[in-house]
C-alpha positions in Angstrom: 4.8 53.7 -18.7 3.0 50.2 -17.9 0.0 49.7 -16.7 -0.8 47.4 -13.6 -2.7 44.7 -16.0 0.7 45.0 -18.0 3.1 44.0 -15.1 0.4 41.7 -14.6 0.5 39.8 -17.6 3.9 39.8 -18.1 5.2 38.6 -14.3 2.5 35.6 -14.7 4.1 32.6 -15.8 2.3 30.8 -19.0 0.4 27.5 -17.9 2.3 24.8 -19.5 0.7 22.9 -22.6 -0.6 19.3 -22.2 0.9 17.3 -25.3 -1.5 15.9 -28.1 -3.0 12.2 -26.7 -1.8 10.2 -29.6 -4.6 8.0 -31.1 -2.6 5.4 -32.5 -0.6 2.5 -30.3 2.8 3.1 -32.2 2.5 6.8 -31.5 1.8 6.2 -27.5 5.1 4.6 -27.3 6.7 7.3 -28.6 6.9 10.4 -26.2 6.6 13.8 -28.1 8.9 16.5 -28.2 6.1 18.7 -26.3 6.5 17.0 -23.4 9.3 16.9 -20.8 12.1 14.3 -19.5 9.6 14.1 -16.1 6.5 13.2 -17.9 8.0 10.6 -20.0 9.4 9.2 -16.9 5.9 8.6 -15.1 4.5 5.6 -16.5 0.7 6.3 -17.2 -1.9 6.6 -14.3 -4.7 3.7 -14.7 -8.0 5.1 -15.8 -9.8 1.9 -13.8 -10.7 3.4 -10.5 -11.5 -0.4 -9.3 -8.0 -1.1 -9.8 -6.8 1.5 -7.2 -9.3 1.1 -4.7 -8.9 -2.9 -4.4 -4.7 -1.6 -4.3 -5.5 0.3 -1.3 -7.7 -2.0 0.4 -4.9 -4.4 0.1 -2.5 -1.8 2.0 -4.9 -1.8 4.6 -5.4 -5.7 4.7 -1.9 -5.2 4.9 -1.5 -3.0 8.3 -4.1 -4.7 9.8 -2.2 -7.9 9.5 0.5 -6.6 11.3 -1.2 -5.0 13.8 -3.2 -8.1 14.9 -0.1 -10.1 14.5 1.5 -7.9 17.0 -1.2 -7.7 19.0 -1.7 -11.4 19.5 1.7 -12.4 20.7 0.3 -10.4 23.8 -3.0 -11.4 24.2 -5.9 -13.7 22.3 -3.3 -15.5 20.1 -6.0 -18.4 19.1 -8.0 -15.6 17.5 -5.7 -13.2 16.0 -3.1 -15.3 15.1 -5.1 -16.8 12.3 -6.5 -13.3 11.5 -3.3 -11.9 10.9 -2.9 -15.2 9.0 -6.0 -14.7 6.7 -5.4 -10.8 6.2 -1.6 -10.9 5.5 -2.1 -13.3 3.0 -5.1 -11.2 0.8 -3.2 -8.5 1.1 -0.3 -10.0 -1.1 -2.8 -12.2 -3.5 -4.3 -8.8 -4.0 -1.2 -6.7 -4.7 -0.6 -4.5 -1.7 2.5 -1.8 -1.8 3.1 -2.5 1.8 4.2 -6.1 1.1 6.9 -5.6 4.2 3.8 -4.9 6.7 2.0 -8.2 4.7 5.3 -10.6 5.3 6.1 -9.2 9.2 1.7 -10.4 9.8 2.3 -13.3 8.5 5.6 -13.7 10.6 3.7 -12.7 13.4 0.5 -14.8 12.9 2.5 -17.9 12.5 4.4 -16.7 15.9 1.4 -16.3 17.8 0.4 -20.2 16.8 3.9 -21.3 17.7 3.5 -19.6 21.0 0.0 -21.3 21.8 1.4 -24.2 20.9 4.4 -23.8 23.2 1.8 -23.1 26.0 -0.5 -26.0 25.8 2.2 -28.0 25.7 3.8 -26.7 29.2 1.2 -25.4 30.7 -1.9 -27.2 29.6 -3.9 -23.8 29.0 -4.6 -21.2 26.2 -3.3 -18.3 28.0 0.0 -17.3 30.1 0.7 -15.4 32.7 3.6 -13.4 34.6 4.4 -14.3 37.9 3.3 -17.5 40.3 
């Protein structure tokens, strides 16, 4: 007869082993035997928190790009066309992961000029309107 702390012990799973951290450069190429096909798959997380933080303010330079792009073939393209401009471009300088969201505010910045440009040349103002 088994007792609860038994069944216990022997339905709980063992916690898996982290492999040895190799000391030398010629041994961290190598992956052990310890570890698994998944781990040696995943390249090796940066230990520089800097690094990260300036990625994600990048992916963030990166929406806002696009969002002030968008926003400014609506309405106040003199000022966020050039803001979409400025922001799209830092975001890809600094290596953002949403370079799609970068490239469409840039797009989008240099649309908004094109379209102030197309409306001081027919209308003679900064700003259109719908109707008469």
């Amino acid at each position: 007869m088994t007792t609860l702390s038994e069944a216990i012990r022997t339905t709980t799973p063992a916690k898996p082993t982290k492999p040895a951290r190799a000391t030398k450069p010629a041994q961290a190429a190598k992956p052990t035997q310890t570890a698994d096909a998944t781990q040696a798959a995943v390249p090796a997380q940066t230990a520089d928190p800097a690094t990260s933080r300036l990625r994600r303010h990048a992916d963030g330079m990166a929406v806002a790009s696009f969002i002030l792009g968008l926003l400014g073939t609506l309405v106040l393209n003199l000022l966020l066309g050039p803001c979409a401009l400025v922001l799209g471009t830092l975001a890809l300088t600094r290596g953002t992961t949403r370079r799609g969201r970068a490239l469409l505010g840039l797009t989008l910045g240099a649309t908004d000029l094109l379209i102030l440009a197309l409306l001081v040349t027919t209308d003679g103002t900064v700003s259109w309107h719908i109707g008469g």
